[in-house]
Every structure is written in C-alpha cells, then in structure tokens.
TORTI-383870 format. One record per residue (C-alpha): x, y, z; residue in one letter. Coordinates in steps of 0.1 Angstrom, whole numbers, plus 2048, in hexadecimal, padded with zeros to 3 digits. Layout:
# residues N
XYZA
...
This chain:
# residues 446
659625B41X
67863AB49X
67E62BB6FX
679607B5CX
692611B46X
6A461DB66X
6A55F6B72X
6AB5EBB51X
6CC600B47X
6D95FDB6EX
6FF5EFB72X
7095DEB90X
7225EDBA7X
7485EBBA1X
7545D0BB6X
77C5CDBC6X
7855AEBAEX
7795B9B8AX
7645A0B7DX
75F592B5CX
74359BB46X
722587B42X
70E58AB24X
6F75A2B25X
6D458FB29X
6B45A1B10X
6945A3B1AX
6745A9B02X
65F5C4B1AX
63C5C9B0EX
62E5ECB0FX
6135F6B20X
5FE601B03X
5DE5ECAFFX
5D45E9B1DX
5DF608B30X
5C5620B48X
5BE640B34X
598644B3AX
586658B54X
575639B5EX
59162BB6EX
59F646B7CX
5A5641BA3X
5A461CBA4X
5CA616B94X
5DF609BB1X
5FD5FAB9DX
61F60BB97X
6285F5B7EX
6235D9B66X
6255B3B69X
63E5B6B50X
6515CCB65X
64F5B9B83X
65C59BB72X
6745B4B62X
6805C0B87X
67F59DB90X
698591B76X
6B05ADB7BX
6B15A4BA0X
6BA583B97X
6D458DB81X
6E25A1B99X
6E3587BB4X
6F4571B98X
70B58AB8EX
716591BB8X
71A56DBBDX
72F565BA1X
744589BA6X
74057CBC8X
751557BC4X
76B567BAEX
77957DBC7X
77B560BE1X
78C54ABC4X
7A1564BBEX
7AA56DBE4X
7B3547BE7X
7CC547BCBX
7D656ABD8X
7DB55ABFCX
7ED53BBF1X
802553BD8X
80B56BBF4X
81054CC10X
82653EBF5X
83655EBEFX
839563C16X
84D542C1DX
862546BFEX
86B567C05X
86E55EC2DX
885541C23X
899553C0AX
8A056FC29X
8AC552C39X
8BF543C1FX
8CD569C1EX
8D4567C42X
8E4549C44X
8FB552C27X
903574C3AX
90955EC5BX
925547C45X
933566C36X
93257AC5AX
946553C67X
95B558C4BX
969576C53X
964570C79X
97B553C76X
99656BC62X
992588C77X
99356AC98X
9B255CC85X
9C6579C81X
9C1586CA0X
9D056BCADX
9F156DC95X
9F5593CA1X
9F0587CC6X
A0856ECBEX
A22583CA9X
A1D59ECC2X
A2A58CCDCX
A4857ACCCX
A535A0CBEX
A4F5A7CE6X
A6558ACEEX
A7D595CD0X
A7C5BBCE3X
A855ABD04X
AA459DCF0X
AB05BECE5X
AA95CFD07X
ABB5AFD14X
AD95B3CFAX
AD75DCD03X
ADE5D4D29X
AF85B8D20X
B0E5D4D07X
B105E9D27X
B295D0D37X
B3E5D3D19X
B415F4D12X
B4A5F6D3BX
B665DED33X
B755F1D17X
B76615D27X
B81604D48X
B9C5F5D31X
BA660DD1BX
BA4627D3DX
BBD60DD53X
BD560ED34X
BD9635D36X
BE762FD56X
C0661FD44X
C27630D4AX
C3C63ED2FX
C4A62DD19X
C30616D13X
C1262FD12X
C11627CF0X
BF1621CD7X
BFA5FECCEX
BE35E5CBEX
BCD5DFCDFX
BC5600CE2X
BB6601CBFX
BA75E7CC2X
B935F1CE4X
B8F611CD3X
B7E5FDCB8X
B685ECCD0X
B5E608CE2X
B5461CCC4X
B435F6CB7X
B2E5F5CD9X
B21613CD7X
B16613CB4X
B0A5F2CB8X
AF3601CDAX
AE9622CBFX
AD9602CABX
AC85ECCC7X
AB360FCD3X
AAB619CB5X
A9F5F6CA9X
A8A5F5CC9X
A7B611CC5X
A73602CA4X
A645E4CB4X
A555FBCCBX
A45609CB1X
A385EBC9DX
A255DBCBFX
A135FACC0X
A095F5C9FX
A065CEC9FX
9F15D9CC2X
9DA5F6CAFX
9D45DDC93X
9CE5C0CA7X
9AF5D6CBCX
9A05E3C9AX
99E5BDC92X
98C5B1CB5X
9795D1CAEX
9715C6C8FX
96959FC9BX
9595AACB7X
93C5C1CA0X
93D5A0C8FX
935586CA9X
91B5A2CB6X
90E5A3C90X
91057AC8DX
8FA579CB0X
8E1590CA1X
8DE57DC83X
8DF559C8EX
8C3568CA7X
8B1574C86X
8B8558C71X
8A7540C8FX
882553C8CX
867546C7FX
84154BC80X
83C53AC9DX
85554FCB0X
847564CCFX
862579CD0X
85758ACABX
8425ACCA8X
83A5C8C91X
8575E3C88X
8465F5C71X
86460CC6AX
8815F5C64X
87A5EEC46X
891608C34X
8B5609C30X
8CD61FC46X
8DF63AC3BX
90062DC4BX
8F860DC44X
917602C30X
9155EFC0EX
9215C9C0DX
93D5D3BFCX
9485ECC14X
9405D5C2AX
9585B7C1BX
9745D6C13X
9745E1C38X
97A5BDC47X
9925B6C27X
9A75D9C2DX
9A25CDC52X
9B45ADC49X
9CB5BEC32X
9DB5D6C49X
9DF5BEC65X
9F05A1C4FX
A0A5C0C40X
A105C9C68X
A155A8C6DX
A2E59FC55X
A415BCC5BX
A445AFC81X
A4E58CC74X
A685A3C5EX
A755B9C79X
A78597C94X
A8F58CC76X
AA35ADC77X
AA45AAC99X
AB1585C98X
ACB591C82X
AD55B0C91X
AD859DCB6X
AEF584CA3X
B04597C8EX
B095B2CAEX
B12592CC8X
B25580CAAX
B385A5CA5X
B3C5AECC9X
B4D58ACCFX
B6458ECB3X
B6D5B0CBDX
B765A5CE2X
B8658ACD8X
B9C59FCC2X
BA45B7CDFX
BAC598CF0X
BC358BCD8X
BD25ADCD7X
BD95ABCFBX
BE658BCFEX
BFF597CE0X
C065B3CF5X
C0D5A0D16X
C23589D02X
C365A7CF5X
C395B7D17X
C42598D26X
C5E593D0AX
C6C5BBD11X
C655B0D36X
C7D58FD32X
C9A5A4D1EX
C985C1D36X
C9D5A7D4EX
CBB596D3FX
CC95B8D32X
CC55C3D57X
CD85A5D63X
CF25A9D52X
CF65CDD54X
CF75C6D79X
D105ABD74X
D245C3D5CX
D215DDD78X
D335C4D91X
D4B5C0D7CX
D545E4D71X
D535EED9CX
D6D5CED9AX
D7F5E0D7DX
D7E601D8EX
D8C5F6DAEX
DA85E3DA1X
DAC5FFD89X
DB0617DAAX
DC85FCDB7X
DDF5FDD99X
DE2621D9EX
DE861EDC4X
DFF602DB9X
E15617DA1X
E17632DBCX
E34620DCFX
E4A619DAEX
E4563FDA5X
E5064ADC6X
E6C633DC8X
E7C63DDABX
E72660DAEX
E83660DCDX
EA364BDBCX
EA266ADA5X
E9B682DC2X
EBD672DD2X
ED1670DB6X
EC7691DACX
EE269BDCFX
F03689DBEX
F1E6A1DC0X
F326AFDA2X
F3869AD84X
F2967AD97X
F0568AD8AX
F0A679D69X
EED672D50X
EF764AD54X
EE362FD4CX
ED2630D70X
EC664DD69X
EB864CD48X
EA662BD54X
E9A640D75X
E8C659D5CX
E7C645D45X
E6B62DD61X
E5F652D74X
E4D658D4DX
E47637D4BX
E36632D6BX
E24652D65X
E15647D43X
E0862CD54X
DFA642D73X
DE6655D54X
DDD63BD41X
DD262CD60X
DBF64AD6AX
DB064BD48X
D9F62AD4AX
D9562FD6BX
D8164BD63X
D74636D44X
D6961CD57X
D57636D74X
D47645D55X
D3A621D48X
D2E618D68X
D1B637D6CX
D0B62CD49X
D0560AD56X
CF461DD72X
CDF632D5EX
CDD616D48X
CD35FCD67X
CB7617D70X
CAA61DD51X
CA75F5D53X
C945F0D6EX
C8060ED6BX
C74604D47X
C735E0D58X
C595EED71X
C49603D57X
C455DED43X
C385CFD64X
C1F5E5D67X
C125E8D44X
C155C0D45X
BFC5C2D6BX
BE65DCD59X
BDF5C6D3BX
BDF5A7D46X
BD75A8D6EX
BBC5C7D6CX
BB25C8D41X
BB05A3D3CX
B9E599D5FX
B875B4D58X
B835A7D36X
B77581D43X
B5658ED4DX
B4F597D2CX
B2858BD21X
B2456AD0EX
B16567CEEX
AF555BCFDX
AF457DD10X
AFA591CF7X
AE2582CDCX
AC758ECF9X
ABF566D08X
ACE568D2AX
C-alpha cells in the first residue's frame, strides 16, 4: 500500500518551459481486503507483488505521464518557435537599426568631413593670399630702402654747400621730414610682418589640427561605411567576444560634435583675423606709398622753389656783378683822368709859382703888391685848392674802387657759392631724386 501510494502521490519532473497545470485525474483503488492471502495454506505459492488494480493503477499513471511529457513537450517547441521568430525579428530589427545608426553616424561624420574639407581649404587659401600680402610688405620694405638712400644722399650733398647758403631752408625740412617719415614708416612694415608672420603660423597650426581632424574622420568614415556594408552573409565577420563594452577614452557624442565645432571655431576666428590683417596690410601699403609720394613730391616742390630762388639770387648777382664791373671801368676812367687833372694843374702852378718866384727879384719899390701880384697869389691858392680838392677825390674814388673790388669779389664768390648750391640741388639732389620708386613699387607689386 505505501509504495502504491508512492506511484500515486508522485509529481513529474520540473521541466525548462513551465507548463500549465492539468487537472488532477481521481482514481477509485480497491483494497485488498476480501480477498487477500493471510492463511497458512497459501503460504509459499504467492508470486504477485501487486494487485490488478495496481497494475492498472501503474498503467494509468504512465499514461499520464507520457501525456503530461508530450504536451510539456509540444509547448516548449511552440514556445521555442515564437521565441525564435521573436528573437530573429529582434535580431534584424536590432541589426537594421545598427545600421540605420551607422548610416546616420556616416552622414553626420560627411557632414562634418565636408566642413572640416571646406575649411581647410579657406585656410589653405587665406594662407596663401596673407603670404602674397607678406611678399608685398617685404616687397614695399626693399622698395623704402631706395628712398631713404635718396634723402641722406640728399640731405648729405647739401652739407657740402658753402657759406652763405648752408642754411636750413624749406628743402631741408622737408628731407628731414622724409627721412624721419621712411623710417617710421620701415619700423611699421617689420613689425606688421612679423605680425603676418605670426598669423601663417597660426593660420598653418590651425589648418594641420583640421586635416588632423578630417583625416581621423575619413579613417573613421572608412571604418564605418566598411561596417555599415556587413551583413550576415559576409565572410569577413567573426566572434569578438570582448568588444562589446565601451572604452574608457572613448569620447561622448557631444564631445565628439564640441571638438570638431571648437575645431571649426578656432580656425574660422584665425581666419578672419588673416582676412582682417590682409586688409590692414592693404591699407598700411597704400597709405605708406600714398604718404611716401606726397612727401617726395613735397621735397621736390621744395627744391624746385629753391632752384628758382637760387637761380633768381644767381641772375641779380649776375647783373649786380655786371654792373659793378662796368662801374669799376668807369671809376679806373675816373681815376686816371682824375690823376691827369692833377698832372694837368702841375704846369699852371709852376708857371705862376715861378712868375711869383721871378717877381719875387724886382728891385726896390718896383716889388709892389699890384694887381699882378695879387692875381699870381690867388691863382698859386687857387690852383692849390684845386690840386687838394683834386687829391681828395682821387683818393675817394681809389677808395670806391677798392669797394667795388671787394664788392666785385664778394659777387662772384657768392655767385659761385649760388652756382654750386644751384649744381648740388638741381644737377646731384634732383637727378638722384628721379630714381625714386613708383607707386606700384612701393605698394609692394613690382
């Protein structure tokens, strides 16, 4: 009884699908009671273990069980087939999504390929027209050098005037002026390019961080168009069982889209401030060639003033000189026939010097005071007066022709002095002057 009850109260094993429960089936066992061996006379000859009733019992439970295994049985494979189809479904979606996901990444990678592509091409670009604007200044640098030779050459070939005209007169300022404008304006060109200097290095440094940058890109874009062109048939695919987990360094999106965007950002600010400085630049090279023509022809204006004066002091010097030379002719004239008035009044003098001389001998009373003689006395003063006044005049007009000498020296030295002040400035100063650079060379195109 206790191993049918055994059979009876047994539970079938736990499968991997739970299973839903059946109904427990009842079954009416009949004792063995009536009918059971208890006698001595029938000891020995029982050979069953069990009842019919139990074998019938045993035979139903097997049954059950069988029922029970198959239906646990075709559960599990209807639920394996909805779990396969779930999980294939699952599978593709989720496959398809990753590509979805890849694709997007790929347009977003393009995206900022393209920007990364494009402004790398504006700093190429900008970099070389701020290299072009460079050769300009070093251009306009060499060209200032002329100049500034010019104006010391000038302003050294006018110290070699002769006094009186070593003078600081207008052109001198104004090649002062120049001077003083050349060299500031040469201060200016270095230091702005050294500033340009400066800003290709950085439009250079930025320019390599985005290639860098497009390059990891277009490395990253290969990788993923590679990945986004797998599928299940694909031999090249295999098991890595320990990708799947995130790097450490791995970066965020967001990082990701700031680095590119700072990326961006920095290079557009370098290359507006190159678009800004070749605009200083442009400026600077016209104001300095616009402010360097001015300025010479200012110093040439100066000097032509200046030859025009020295030509005018030149002409009167000349004029005065003639006719100091002609007034000099004249006053030799004056002195000679001042020389033969005296010689001439000699002879009268004598003559009536000697009457007096002579009539100075009369004997006795005959040396009377008459009329002769007071007329002998008074030509003797007379004539002498005129000896002294004579005399007098003379040595008035030696003295004024030794002034119109000195005077007639003085002429032609200041004459020559003009002449060469005129040769200086005009012959040596304003040759030198007609090589001076054109506006082309100094705005740095020639």
């Amino acid at each position: 009884m206790a191993q049918t009850d055994v059979l009876l109260t047994k539970q079938p094993a736990p499968q991997t699908v739970p299973a839903c429960e059946l109904p427990h089936k009842l079954y009416d066992v009949a004792r063995n009671t009536a009918y059971a061996s208890s006698g001595l006379a029938t000891a020995g000859f029982r050979s069953a273990r069990y009842l019919v009733d139990e074998w019938f019992q045993n035979c139903y439970a097997c049954y059950h069980q069988a029922f029970a295994d198959r239906d646990q049985s075709e559960r599990q494979r209807h639920e394996s087939q909805q779990l396969v189809a779930a999980t294939e479904g699952l599978a593709q979606r989720t496959q398809e999504d990753s590509t979805r996901k890849v694709g997007a990444r790929l347009q977003d990678m393009h995206c900022w390929k393209s920007e990364l592509q494009h402004k790398v091409s504006e700093l190429g670009a900008e970099t070389d027209l701020l290299l072009a604007q460079k050769q300009r200044l070093e251009r306009t640098l060499d060209a200032t050098a002329v100049p500034f030779s010019i104006a010391t050459d000038n302003l050294q070939c006018r110290e070699r005037r002769q006094h009186p005209d070593l003078v600081r007169d207008h052109v001198e300022l104004e090649l002062l002026k120049e001077a003083e404008l050349i060299r500031n304006i040469q201060e200016l060109l270095k230091r702005t390019i050294m500033q340009a200097v400066n800003q290709i290095r950085l439009n250079r440094e930025h320019k390599e961080t985005c290639e860098m940058d497009w390059s990891d890109k277009v490395e990253a874009y290969s990788v993923d168009q590679t990945c986004a062109l797998y599928h299940n048939q694909s031999t090249e695919v295999q098991f890595y069982p320990h990708t799947a987990k995130f790097e450490e360094s791995a970066s965020t999106p967001e990082t990701w889209a700031r680095f590119t965007q700072e990326n961006l950002y920095r290079a557009e600010r370098e290359r507006l401030a190159s678009v800004n400085l070749r605009v200083l630049i442009d400026c600077i090279l016209r104001d300095t060639a616009e402010d360097l023509r001015l300025q010479c022809d200012a110093v040439n204006l100066a000097f032509g003033r200046r030859c025009e004066e020295l030509e005018d002091a030149c002409h009167k010097l000349k004029n005065h000189l003639h006719k100091t030379l002609r007034e000099i002719t004249d006053q030799e004239h004056n002195i000679a026939a001042l020389k033969q008035a005296i010689k001439d009044k000699e002879a009268p003098l004598k003559v009536a010097q000697t009457r007096l001389y002579q009539r100075s001998h009369r004997p006795n009373v005959e040396l009377c005071r008459d009329a002769a003689q007071f007329r002998l006395v008074s030509e003797v003063e007379e004539l002498n007066m005129s000896l002294v006044a004579l005399k007098e005049k003379l040595l008035e007009a030696e003295q004024s022709l030794r002034n119109l000498e000195d005077t007639r020296m003085n002429l032609e030295k200041d004459l020559a002095v003009k002449t060469n002040s005129l040769v200086i400035d005009r012959q040596k100063c304003m040759t030198h002057r007609a090589h001076y650079p054109t506006i082309l060379q100094l705005a740095g195109y020639q």
